[in-house]
N, C-alpha and C positions, 0 to 999 in steps of 0.2 A: 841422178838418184836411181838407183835399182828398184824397181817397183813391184819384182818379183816377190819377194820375199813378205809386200803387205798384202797382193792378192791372194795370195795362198791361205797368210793367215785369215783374212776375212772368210774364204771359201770353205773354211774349217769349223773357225765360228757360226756362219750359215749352217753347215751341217751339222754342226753336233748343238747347237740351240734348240731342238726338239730334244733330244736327249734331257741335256738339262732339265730342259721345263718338267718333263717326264717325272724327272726325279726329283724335282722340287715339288711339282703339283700336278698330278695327270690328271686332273680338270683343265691344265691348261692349252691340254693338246686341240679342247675344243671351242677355247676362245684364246688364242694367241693375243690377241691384241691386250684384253685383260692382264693376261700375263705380262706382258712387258710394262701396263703402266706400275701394277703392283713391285715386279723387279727395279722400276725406277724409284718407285714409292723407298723400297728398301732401301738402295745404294745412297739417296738424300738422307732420310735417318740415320744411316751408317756416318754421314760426314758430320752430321749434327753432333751424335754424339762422341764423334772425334776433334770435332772441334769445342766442345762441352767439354771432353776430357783434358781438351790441351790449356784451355783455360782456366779450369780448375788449378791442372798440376802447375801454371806459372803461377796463379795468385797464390799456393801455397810455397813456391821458392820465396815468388815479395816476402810475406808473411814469416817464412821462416828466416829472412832475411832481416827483417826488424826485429824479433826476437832475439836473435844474436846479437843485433847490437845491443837491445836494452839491456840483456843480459854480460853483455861486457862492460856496460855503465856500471850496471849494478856492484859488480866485484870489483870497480875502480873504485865505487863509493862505501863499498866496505872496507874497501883498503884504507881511506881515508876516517874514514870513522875508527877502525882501528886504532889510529896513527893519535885522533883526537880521545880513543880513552885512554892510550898508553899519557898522552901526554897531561891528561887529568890525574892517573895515578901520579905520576911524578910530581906534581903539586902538589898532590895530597900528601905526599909524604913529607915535602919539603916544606907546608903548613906546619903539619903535625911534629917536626922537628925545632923549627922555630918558633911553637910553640911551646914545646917541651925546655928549651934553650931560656925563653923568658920568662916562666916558671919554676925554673933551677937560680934563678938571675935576683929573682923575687924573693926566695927564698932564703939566698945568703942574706940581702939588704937587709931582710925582717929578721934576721940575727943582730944585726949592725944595731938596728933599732930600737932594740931591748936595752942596751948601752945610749943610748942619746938620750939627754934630759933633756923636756920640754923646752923650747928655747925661743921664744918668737923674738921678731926684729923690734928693738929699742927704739931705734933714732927715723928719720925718715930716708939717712943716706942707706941704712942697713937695710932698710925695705928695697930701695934701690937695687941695691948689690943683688940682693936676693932675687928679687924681680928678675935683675939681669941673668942670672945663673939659670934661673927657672926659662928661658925664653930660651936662654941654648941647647939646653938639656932636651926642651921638645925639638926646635929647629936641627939638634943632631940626630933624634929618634925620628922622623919626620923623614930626612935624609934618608936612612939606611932603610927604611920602608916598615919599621915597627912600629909608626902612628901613620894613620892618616895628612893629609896636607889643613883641614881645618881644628886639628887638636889643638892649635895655640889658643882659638876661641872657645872652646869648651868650659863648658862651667864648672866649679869646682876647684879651680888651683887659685890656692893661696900662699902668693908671694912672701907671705909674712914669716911661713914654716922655717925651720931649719933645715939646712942645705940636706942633711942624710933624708928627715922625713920628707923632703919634695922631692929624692931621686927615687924613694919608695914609691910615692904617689905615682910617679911619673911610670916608674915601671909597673907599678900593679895596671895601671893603664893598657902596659905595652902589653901585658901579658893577658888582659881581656881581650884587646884586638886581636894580636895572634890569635885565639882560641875560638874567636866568629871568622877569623879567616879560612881557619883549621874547618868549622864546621859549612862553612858555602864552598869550600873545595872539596866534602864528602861529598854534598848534596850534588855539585858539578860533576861529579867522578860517576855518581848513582845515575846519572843523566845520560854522560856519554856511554854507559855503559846499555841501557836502555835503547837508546839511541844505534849503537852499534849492534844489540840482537836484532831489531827489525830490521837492519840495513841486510843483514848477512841470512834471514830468513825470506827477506824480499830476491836476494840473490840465488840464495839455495832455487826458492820457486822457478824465477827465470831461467837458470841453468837446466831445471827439469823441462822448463817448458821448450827450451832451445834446442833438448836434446833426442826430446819426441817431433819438434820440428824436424829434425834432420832428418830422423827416421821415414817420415813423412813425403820429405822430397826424395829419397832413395826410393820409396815407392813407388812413387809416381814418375821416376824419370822417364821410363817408355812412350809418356806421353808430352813430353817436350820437345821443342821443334829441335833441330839434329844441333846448332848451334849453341841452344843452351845445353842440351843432353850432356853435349863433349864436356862442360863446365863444370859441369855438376859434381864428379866423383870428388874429382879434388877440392871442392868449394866445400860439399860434406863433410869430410875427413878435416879440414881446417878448422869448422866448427867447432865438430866434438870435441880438437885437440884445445882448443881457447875456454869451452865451459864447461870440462870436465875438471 
């Protein structure tokens, strides 16, 4: 090892550390020793708040670091909540359709019904028959999804009517159900729609706050150990590019 080259530099240092001192505190030329404790005093505070500074600037990469993700939940869960008020509209409409379908339906019958005279069943086979008719007519309504599955128990049908006024009945039925179906798929549609602006205002915010995060760690890179530094431009720039 050439040892030239540290004596010299200490010999340099020896002599120009009066200088220094000089120039930092020409009080110190009359107590040296003060001097060096205060100069140590400084170089300890210099590392404190270099080490103050370094740990600041990683707990705001952590931090900026969770931000981003919540903020990329957040746009996944507006996407989703999207996805559930598009698909609330489309029920809604498809209510309101088949709703409209069995109120067009109702409406010819109650034609038909002006033409039928009073007719109850005679005999107890023709209650029968009737009975029977009337038991298909829900179990076919029932099926296609314009009754409920407990309409056969409901109160109110009488087996005894004539076939036309028991498909009236039947259908005025259908067409109240539709019509509460039609109105709890508004109310579901007004939901999701509720539902999706705090999702997409919850995101907006995140995105803001993700985007001052990054800003943040751009600032602070100088103070990162050389490891993270190197990681950082491109980590920023991925950010911005995901919650913008």
């Amino acid at each position: 090892m050439n040892v030239a080259p540290v004596a010299i530099s200490l010999v340099l240092l020896v002599l120009t550390l009066p200088a220094l001192l000089l120039l930092a505190e020409p009080r110190a030329l009359r107590d040296p020793r003060l001097a060096a404790v205060q100069t140590l005093g400084a170089v300890r505070r210099a590392r404190r708040d270099r080490s103050r500074d370094r740990d600041q600037a990683l707990e705001t990469v952590r931090w900026a670091a969770e931000v981003r993700v919540a903020a990329e939940r957040a746009t996944d869960a507006a996407r989703r909540w999207q996805e559930c008020r598009w698909q609330a509209e489309e029920h809604t409409e498809d209510a309101w359709q088949a709703w409209q379908d069995a109120e067009l339906r109702l409406d010819r019958l109650r034609s038909a019904e002006a033409f039928t005279a009073p007719d109850d069943a005679r005999t107890p086979a023709d209650f029968a028959d009737r009975e029977r008719a009337l038991h298909r007519m829900l179990r076919a309504a029932i099926g296609r999804g314009d009754l409920p599955a407990d309409a056969v128990r409901w109160d109110g049908w009488d087996p005894a009517l004539h076939p036309v006024l028991q498909e009236v009945a039947v259908q005025r039925a259908i067409a109240g159900y539709r019509h509460r179906a039609y109105r709890t798929a508004v109310t579901a549609e007004q939901a999701a729609r509720h539902d999706e602006r705090l999702a997409v205002e919850a995101r907006d915010s995140l995105r803001r706050t993700a985007a001052e995060a990054a800003r943040q760690v751009a600032d602070v890179r100088p103070h990162l150990p050389a490891a993270v530094r190197a990681a950082v431009p491109a980590r920023v720039r991925g950010w911005r590019q995901r919650i913008v």
